[in-house]
Phi, psi and omega in degrees: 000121174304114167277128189247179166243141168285152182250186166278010130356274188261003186260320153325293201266351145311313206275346221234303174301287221299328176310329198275301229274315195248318177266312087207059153074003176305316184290169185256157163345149161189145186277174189213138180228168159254114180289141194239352186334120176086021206240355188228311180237142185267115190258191178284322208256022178308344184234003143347141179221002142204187183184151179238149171176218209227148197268337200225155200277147180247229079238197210242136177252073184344316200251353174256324201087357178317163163253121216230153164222178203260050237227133166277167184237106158056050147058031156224175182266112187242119158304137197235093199261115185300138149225216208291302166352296214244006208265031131276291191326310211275321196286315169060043201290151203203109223231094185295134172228140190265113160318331178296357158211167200268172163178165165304181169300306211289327176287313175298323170301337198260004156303304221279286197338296205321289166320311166304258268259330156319320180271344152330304204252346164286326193285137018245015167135065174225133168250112192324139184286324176235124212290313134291032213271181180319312220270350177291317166295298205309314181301319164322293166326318181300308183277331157305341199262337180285315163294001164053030162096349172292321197235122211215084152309123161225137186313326175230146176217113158268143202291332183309307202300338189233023149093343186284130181251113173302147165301151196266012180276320178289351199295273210288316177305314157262015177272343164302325177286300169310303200291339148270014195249354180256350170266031182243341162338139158219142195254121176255125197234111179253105172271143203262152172303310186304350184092042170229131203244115199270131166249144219211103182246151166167169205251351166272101199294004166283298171337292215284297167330302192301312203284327185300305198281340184274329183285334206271333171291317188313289190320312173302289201311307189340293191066037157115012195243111190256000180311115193097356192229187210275125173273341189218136169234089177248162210233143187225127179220059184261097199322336178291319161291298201294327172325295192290328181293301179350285203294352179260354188146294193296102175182036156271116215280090167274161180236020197239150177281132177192151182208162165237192161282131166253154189291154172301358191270352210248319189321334183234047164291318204297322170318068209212138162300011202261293186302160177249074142026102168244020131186135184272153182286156208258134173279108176318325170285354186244010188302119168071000000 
């Protein structure tokens, strides 16, 4: 299937078919940007593929949920509270698409949908407590039952799933950006008496410390009873582990003690003569 970069073009006159076809011609006016996101530094929202939101600062009314803009008066600050009248004018809605990548039509439409249906569930100026919440499925259903089943709301689109392909200049930029961000990593592999093994990636030897000295006081406080605490503590910076946790997910450089669980496939990874044991497993016959 032939793959585009949309231009703003067409990202117009999509919205203008899906508006009629799908929502009945209800939405409003809206602007269109091309996102450049992740193309020069790799961030959390770097693989984002479109977004919706507002041109102008807006806020939140906590306890109505309301939408507000700021406006002086008489040389005072006065709230201006959207509704269906005024809320292109106050709001100014703006429907982001990230240029880094191709992908077919049929995938950039169901971006677009998506991102269309956020401005659905905002308009005419109530902003949802949860961003994929009841009124965004219920809206989602609608478009799956109207597109007769063509079109698939999904709370996240991951870009793999629908065929979109990064440019290859960014390609190589972030592997260059990953592979020096993987060789300052350490896989800190913490075991539970019970057999579960927590993981810890980061690049900080403060860190790595700080997790050494709290789990080796719990062990003192312990008096030989190790049930619930950590039986091992070891710590890797063997390019082969960190390749695979990377590649499974684990990469995020924390710099806070925070950790996951790792799967049983994953648990005994750390068992390599490469890692380094910072507390052995404790002999239990000489335990009290």
């Amino acid at each position: 299937m032939k793959k585009i970069k949309p231009t703003l073009g067409w990202i117009a006159a999509e919205y203008s078919k899906l508006n009629e076809k799908l929502f009945d011609g209800k939405l409003g006016p809206c602007k269109f940007e091309l996102s450049d996101i992740g193309s020069k530094k790799l961030t959390d929202k770097s693989d984002v593929l479109g977004f919706f939101g507002s041109a102008k600062d807006i806020f939140i009314d906590e306890s109505t949920r309301k939408l507000y803009v700021v406006k002086i008066l008489n040389g005072k600050e006065t709230k201006c509270w959207l509704n269906a009248r005024n809320f292109q004018k106050l709001f100014k809605p703006v429907i982001h698409i990230n240029s880094n990548y191709s992908a077919p039509k049929s995938s950039w439409r169901a971006i677009l949908v998506h991102e269309m249906c956020h401005y659905k569930t905002i308009f005419p100026g109530i902003w949802p407590i949860r961003h994929h919440g009841k009124n965004f499925h219920e809206m989602a259903e609608r478009i799956y039952k109207k597109s007769r089943g063509r079109i698939k709301v999904e709370d996240t689109i991951k870009a793999r799933t629908l065929g979109f392909e990064l440019d290859y200049k960014i390609r190589k930029t972030r592997k260059k950006f990953a592979d020096k961000k993987k060789s300052k990593l350490k896989a800190v592999f913490l075991v539970r008496d019970w057999g579960k093994t927590e993981l810890t990636m980061t690049s900080s030897d403060k860190l790595v410390k700080a997790i050494f000295d709290l789990h080796s006081v719990f062990r003192e406080k312990a008096n030989g009873d190790f049930r619930g605490l950590c039986s091992e503590l070891a710590v890797s910076t063997d390019p082969k582990i960190i390749e695979k946790l990377y590649s499974r997910g684990y990469c995020t450089d924390f710099k806070v003690y925070k950790y996951w669980t790792l799967p049983d496939d994953l648990k005994n990874i750390f068992r390599r003569k490469s890692s380094i044991f910072l507390l052995e497993k404790p002999d239990k016959n000489k335990a009290g």
